[in-house]
N, C-alpha and C positions, 0 to 999 in steps of 0.2 A: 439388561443394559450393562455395558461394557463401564466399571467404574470411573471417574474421574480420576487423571492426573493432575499432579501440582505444575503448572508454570509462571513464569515469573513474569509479573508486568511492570518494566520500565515506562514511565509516562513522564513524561517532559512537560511545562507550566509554558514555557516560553518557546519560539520558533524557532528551529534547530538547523545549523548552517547542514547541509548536506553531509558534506565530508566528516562532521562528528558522528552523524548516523550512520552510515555509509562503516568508518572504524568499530564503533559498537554490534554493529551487523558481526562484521566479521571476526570480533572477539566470540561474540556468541557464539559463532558458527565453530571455532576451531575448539571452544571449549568441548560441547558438544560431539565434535570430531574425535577428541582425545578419550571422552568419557560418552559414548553413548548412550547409556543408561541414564545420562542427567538430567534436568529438568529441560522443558522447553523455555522457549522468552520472546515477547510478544514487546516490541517495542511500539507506541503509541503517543503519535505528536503531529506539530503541524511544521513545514520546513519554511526557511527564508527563502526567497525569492530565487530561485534557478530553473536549467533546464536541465534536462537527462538523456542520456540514448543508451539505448541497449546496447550486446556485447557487439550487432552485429548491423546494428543501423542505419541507414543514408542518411547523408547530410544533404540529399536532395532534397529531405523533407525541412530542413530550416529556412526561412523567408531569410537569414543575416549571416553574416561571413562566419563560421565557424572559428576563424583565429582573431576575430573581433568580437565578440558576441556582447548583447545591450544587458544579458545577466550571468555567473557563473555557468558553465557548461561543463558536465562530467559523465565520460564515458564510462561504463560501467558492465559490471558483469553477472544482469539479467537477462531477458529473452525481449524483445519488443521494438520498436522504435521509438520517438522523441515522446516526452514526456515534459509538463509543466506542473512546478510546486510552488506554493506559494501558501502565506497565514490564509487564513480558511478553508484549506483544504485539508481534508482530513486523512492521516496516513496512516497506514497497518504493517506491520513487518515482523513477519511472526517468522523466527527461528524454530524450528521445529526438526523433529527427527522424523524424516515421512514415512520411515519401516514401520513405525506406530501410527500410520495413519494410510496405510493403504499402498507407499509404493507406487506412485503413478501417478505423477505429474499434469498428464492431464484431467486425472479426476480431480485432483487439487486445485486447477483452474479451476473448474467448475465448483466445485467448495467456498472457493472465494467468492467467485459471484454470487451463489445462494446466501451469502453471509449479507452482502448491500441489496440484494434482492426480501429476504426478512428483514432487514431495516427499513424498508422504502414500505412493505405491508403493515410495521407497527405506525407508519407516519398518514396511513391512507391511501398508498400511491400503488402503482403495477410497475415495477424495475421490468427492464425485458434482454433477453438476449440477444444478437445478432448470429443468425447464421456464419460459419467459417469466421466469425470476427471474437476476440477477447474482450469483455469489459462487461459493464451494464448501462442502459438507457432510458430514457422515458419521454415519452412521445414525441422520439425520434433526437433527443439529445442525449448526448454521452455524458452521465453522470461521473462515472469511477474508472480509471484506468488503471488493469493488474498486468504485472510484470513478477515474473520466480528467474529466479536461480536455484541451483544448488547444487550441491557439491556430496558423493557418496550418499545421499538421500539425506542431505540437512538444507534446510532453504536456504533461503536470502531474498529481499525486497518483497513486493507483497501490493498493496492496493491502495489508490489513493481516490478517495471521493470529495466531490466538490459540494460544499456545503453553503459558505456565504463568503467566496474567493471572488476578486474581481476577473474577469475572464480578456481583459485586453491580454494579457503576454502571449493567449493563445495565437492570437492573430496572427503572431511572428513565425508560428508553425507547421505544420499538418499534421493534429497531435495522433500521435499511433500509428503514424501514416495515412492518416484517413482524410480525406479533404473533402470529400461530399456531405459532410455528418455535420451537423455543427455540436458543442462545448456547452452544455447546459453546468445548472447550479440549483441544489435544491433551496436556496433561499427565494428562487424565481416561482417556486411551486405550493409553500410554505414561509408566506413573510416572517421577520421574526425572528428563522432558523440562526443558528448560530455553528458552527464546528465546536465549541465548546460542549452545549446541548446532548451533542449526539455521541459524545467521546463514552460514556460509561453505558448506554445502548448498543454501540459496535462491540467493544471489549466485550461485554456479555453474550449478544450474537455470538461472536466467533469463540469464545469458551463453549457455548453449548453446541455449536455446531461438531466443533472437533473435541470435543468431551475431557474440557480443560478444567479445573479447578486455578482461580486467578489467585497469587500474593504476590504481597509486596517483596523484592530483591531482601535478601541478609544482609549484615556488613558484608562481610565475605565475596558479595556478590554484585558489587556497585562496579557503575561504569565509571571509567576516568572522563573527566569533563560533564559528564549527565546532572 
Protein backbone atom coordinates (compact mmCIF):
# COMPACT_ATOMS: atom_id res chain seq x y z
CA UNK A 1 0.00 0.00 0.00
CA UNK A 2 1.08 3.21 -1.26
CA UNK A 3 1.96 5.30 2.21
CA UNK A 4 0.13 7.99 3.49
CA UNK A 5 0.58 11.78 2.87
CA UNK A 6 0.18 14.57 5.22
CA UNK A 7 -2.71 17.01 4.28
CA UNK A 8 -4.00 19.65 6.01
CA UNK A 9 -7.56 19.98 7.29
CA UNK A 10 -9.14 23.47 7.65
CA UNK A 11 -12.63 22.98 9.23
CA UNK A 12 -14.64 25.81 9.88
CA UNK A 13 -17.30 25.77 13.37
CA UNK A 14 -19.43 28.21 11.88
CA UNK A 15 -21.26 28.70 8.17
CA UNK A 16 -18.92 30.26 5.82
CA UNK A 17 -20.15 33.14 3.53
CA UNK A 18 -19.12 31.59 0.06
CA UNK A 19 -16.69 34.19 -1.24
CA UNK A 20 -14.33 33.41 2.14
CA UNK A 21 -14.13 29.79 0.79
CA UNK A 22 -14.14 30.45 -2.61
CA UNK A 23 -10.59 33.11 -1.61
CA UNK A 24 -9.07 30.15 0.64
CA UNK A 25 -9.72 27.69 -2.25
CA UNK A 26 -7.68 29.70 -4.39
CA UNK A 27 -4.97 30.49 -1.82
CA UNK A 28 -4.45 26.96 -1.53
CA UNK A 29 -4.54 26.36 -5.04
CA UNK A 30 -1.74 28.95 -6.03
CA UNK A 31 0.33 27.75 -2.91
CA UNK A 32 0.37 24.56 -4.29
CA UNK A 33 0.93 25.92 -7.73
CA UNK A 34 4.05 27.60 -6.73
CA UNK A 35 5.38 24.57 -4.63
CA UNK A 36 4.19 21.33 -5.78
CA UNK A 37 5.55 19.17 -3.68
CA UNK A 38 3.50 20.74 -0.73
CA UNK A 39 0.92 19.35 1.36
CA UNK A 40 -2.65 18.97 0.06
CA UNK A 41 -5.79 20.75 1.95
CA UNK A 42 -9.13 19.67 2.35
CA UNK A 43 -11.27 22.46 3.34
CA UNK A 44 -14.47 21.30 5.41
CA UNK A 45 -17.59 23.39 6.41
CA UNK A 46 -21.10 24.18 5.82
CA UNK A 47 -21.68 27.63 3.63
CA UNK A 48 -24.48 30.52 4.38
CA UNK A 49 -27.30 30.51 2.31
CA UNK A 50 -26.38 31.02 -1.80
CA UNK A 51 -26.43 29.71 -5.10
CA UNK A 52 -23.52 28.67 -7.51
CA UNK A 53 -23.13 28.09 -11.32
CA UNK A 54 -20.42 26.75 -12.83
CA UNK A 55 -17.84 28.36 -15.31
CA UNK A 56 -20.21 27.54 -18.06
CA UNK A 57 -23.87 27.28 -16.82
CA UNK A 58 -27.46 28.57 -18.10
CA UNK A 59 -29.22 30.76 -16.22
CA UNK A 60 -32.15 28.88 -17.92
CA UNK A 61 -31.90 26.61 -15.20
CA UNK A 62 -32.68 29.54 -12.48
CA UNK A 63 -36.64 29.81 -11.50
CA UNK A 64 -35.48 34.21 -10.59
CA UNK A 65 -33.89 36.83 -12.51
CA UNK A 66 -30.27 36.40 -12.13
CA UNK A 67 -29.52 40.25 -11.60
CA UNK A 68 -32.05 40.10 -8.75
CA UNK A 69 -31.57 36.81 -7.18
CA UNK A 70 -33.63 36.06 -3.44
CA UNK A 71 -29.84 34.81 -2.36
CA UNK A 72 -26.17 35.72 -3.19
CA UNK A 73 -25.33 34.21 -6.56
CA UNK A 74 -21.55 33.40 -7.72
CA UNK A 75 -20.22 32.50 -10.84
CA UNK A 76 -17.46 30.52 -10.57
CA UNK A 77 -14.89 28.39 -11.96
CA UNK A 78 -15.84 24.66 -11.64
CA UNK A 79 -17.46 22.38 -14.10
CA UNK A 80 -21.49 21.93 -13.64
CA UNK A 81 -24.44 24.01 -13.39
CA UNK A 82 -26.51 25.63 -10.66
CA UNK A 83 -25.90 24.47 -7.39
CA UNK A 84 -27.57 25.20 -3.77
CA UNK A 85 -25.70 25.81 -0.27
CA UNK A 86 -26.91 26.28 2.73
CA UNK A 87 -26.20 25.20 6.99
CA UNK A 88 -26.82 21.48 6.67
CA UNK A 89 -25.38 20.74 3.94
CA UNK A 90 -22.29 19.27 4.17
CA UNK A 91 -19.23 20.61 1.90
CA UNK A 92 -15.77 19.07 0.72
CA UNK A 93 -13.05 21.02 -1.04
CA UNK A 94 -10.08 19.16 -1.17
CA UNK A 95 -7.13 21.02 -2.76
CA UNK A 96 -5.09 18.47 -3.93
CA UNK A 97 -2.32 17.92 -6.51
CA UNK A 98 -4.02 15.20 -8.92
CA UNK A 99 -0.44 14.10 -10.41
CA UNK A 100 -0.45 12.24 -7.03
CA UNK A 101 -3.60 10.95 -7.50
CA UNK A 102 -3.89 9.64 -10.74
CA UNK A 103 -4.01 12.59 -13.34
CA UNK A 104 -7.64 12.35 -14.62
CA UNK A 105 -10.37 14.06 -13.70
CA UNK A 106 -12.62 11.99 -14.43
CA UNK A 107 -11.50 9.11 -12.23
CA UNK A 108 -11.58 11.93 -9.63
CA UNK A 109 -15.23 12.26 -10.13
CA UNK A 110 -15.76 9.07 -9.52
CA UNK A 111 -13.47 9.11 -6.43
CA UNK A 112 -15.75 11.50 -5.07
CA UNK A 113 -18.64 9.84 -5.47
CA UNK A 114 -17.18 6.58 -3.88
CA UNK A 115 -16.20 8.77 -0.96
CA UNK A 116 -20.53 9.69 -0.16
CA UNK A 117 -21.12 6.39 -1.66
CA UNK A 118 -18.95 4.65 1.68
CA UNK A 119 -20.55 7.07 3.88
CA UNK A 120 -24.14 6.27 2.82
CA UNK A 121 -22.74 2.14 3.49
CA UNK A 122 -21.42 2.90 7.02
CA UNK A 123 -25.17 4.81 7.74
CA UNK A 124 -27.08 1.53 6.18
CA UNK A 125 -28.00 2.92 3.03
CA UNK A 126 -27.17 2.00 -0.95
CA UNK A 127 -25.88 5.75 -2.59
CA UNK A 128 -26.24 4.91 -6.33
CA UNK A 129 -24.90 6.50 -9.53
CA UNK A 130 -26.65 7.81 -12.36
CA UNK A 131 -25.78 6.82 -15.75
CA UNK A 132 -24.06 10.02 -18.06
CA UNK A 133 -25.13 12.17 -14.74
CA UNK A 134 -22.41 13.39 -11.80
CA UNK A 135 -23.50 13.16 -8.17
CA UNK A 136 -24.98 10.40 -5.91
CA UNK A 137 -28.60 9.34 -5.10
CA UNK A 138 -30.74 7.24 -3.14
CA UNK A 139 -33.96 5.93 -4.20
CA UNK A 140 -34.05 8.16 -6.85
CA UNK A 141 -33.10 11.42 -4.84
CA UNK A 142 -29.98 13.32 -5.23
CA UNK A 143 -28.20 13.46 -2.18
CA UNK A 144 -24.54 15.16 -2.96
CA UNK A 145 -23.81 17.49 -5.81
CA UNK A 146 -19.86 17.38 -7.17
CA UNK A 147 -18.38 19.96 -9.12
CA UNK A 148 -13.92 20.21 -9.78
CA UNK A 149 -11.97 22.64 -11.22
CA UNK A 150 -8.50 22.73 -11.64
CA UNK A 151 -5.87 24.29 -12.71
CA UNK A 152 -2.33 22.32 -14.08
CA UNK A 153 -3.61 19.34 -12.12
CA UNK A 154 -4.48 21.11 -8.55
CA UNK A 155 -8.37 21.08 -7.83
CA UNK A 156 -10.78 23.54 -6.67
CA UNK A 157 -14.60 22.86 -5.32
CA UNK A 158 -15.48 19.45 -4.61
CA UNK A 159 -18.79 18.00 -3.19
CA UNK A 160 -21.53 19.00 -1.27
CA UNK A 161 -24.10 16.60 0.54
CA UNK A 162 -27.19 17.26 1.95
CA UNK A 163 -27.53 16.12 5.37
CA UNK A 164 -30.38 17.90 7.50
CA UNK A 165 -30.59 21.42 5.04
CA UNK A 166 -33.97 22.57 4.48
CA UNK A 167 -34.63 21.80 0.66
CA UNK A 168 -37.20 24.82 -0.29
CA UNK A 169 -34.21 27.12 -2.02
CA UNK A 170 -34.03 24.19 -4.43
CA UNK A 171 -37.34 25.00 -5.68
CA UNK A 172 -36.06 28.19 -7.19
CA UNK A 173 -33.79 26.02 -9.34
CA UNK A 174 -33.16 22.86 -11.53
CA UNK A 175 -30.22 21.87 -9.38
CA UNK A 176 -27.43 20.52 -11.81
CA UNK A 177 -29.64 21.06 -14.52
CA UNK A 178 -31.68 18.20 -13.77
CA UNK A 179 -35.43 18.93 -13.30
CA UNK A 180 -36.76 15.43 -13.43
CA UNK A 181 -34.85 14.19 -10.19
CA UNK A 182 -36.08 15.62 -7.15
CA UNK A 183 -33.37 17.00 -3.98
CA UNK A 184 -33.30 14.55 -1.21
CA UNK A 185 -31.67 15.00 2.55
CA UNK A 186 -30.30 12.31 4.36
CA UNK A 187 -32.13 13.43 7.60
CA UNK A 188 -35.28 12.21 5.49
CA UNK A 189 -33.59 8.62 5.66
CA UNK A 190 -31.99 8.62 9.13
CA UNK A 191 -33.93 11.01 11.66
CA UNK A 192 -31.75 12.59 13.88
CA UNK A 193 -28.93 12.97 11.36
CA UNK A 194 -27.27 16.15 11.72
CA UNK A 195 -24.20 17.77 9.18
CA UNK A 196 -22.45 18.01 12.33
CA UNK A 197 -22.58 14.03 13.04
CA UNK A 198 -21.12 13.25 9.67
CA UNK A 199 -18.17 15.87 9.45
CA UNK A 200 -15.37 13.66 11.06
CA UNK A 201 -16.90 10.25 9.00
CA UNK A 202 -16.47 12.15 5.55
CA UNK A 203 -13.04 13.69 6.43
CA UNK A 204 -11.88 10.11 7.25
CA UNK A 205 -13.69 8.55 4.12
CA UNK A 206 -11.91 10.86 1.95
CA UNK A 207 -8.35 10.54 3.72
CA UNK A 208 -8.70 6.82 3.24
CA UNK A 209 -9.86 6.93 0.02
CA UNK A 210 -7.05 8.98 -1.41
CA UNK A 211 -4.51 7.87 1.03
CA UNK A 212 -4.39 11.16 3.14
CA UNK A 213 -2.98 11.43 6.55
CA UNK A 214 -5.39 14.47 8.13
CA UNK A 215 -3.60 17.49 10.53
CA UNK A 216 -4.27 20.34 11.81
CA UNK A 217 -2.90 23.75 9.63
CA UNK A 218 0.64 25.28 11.36
CA UNK A 219 0.84 28.89 12.30
CA UNK A 220 2.46 29.23 9.10
CA UNK A 221 -0.34 27.90 7.41
CA UNK A 222 -3.75 29.65 8.53
CA UNK A 223 -6.25 31.13 6.40
CA UNK A 224 -7.01 34.82 6.60
CA UNK A 225 -10.53 35.15 7.90
CA UNK A 226 -11.01 31.04 8.66
Amino acid sequence: MTPSRDAILFEACRPVPFALAWRAQQHLQQRLLQNPAGPDALLLLEHEPCYTLGRGASTVHLGFDPAAPPLPLHRIDRGGEVTHHLPGQLVLYPVLNLQRHGADLHRYLRQLEQVVIDLLAQLGLEGERMDGLTGVWLEGCKLAAIGVGARRWISQHGLALNVDCGLEGFASIAPCGISDRPVGRLADWRPGLTAADLRGPLARGFAARFQLHLRPPAADEALEGW
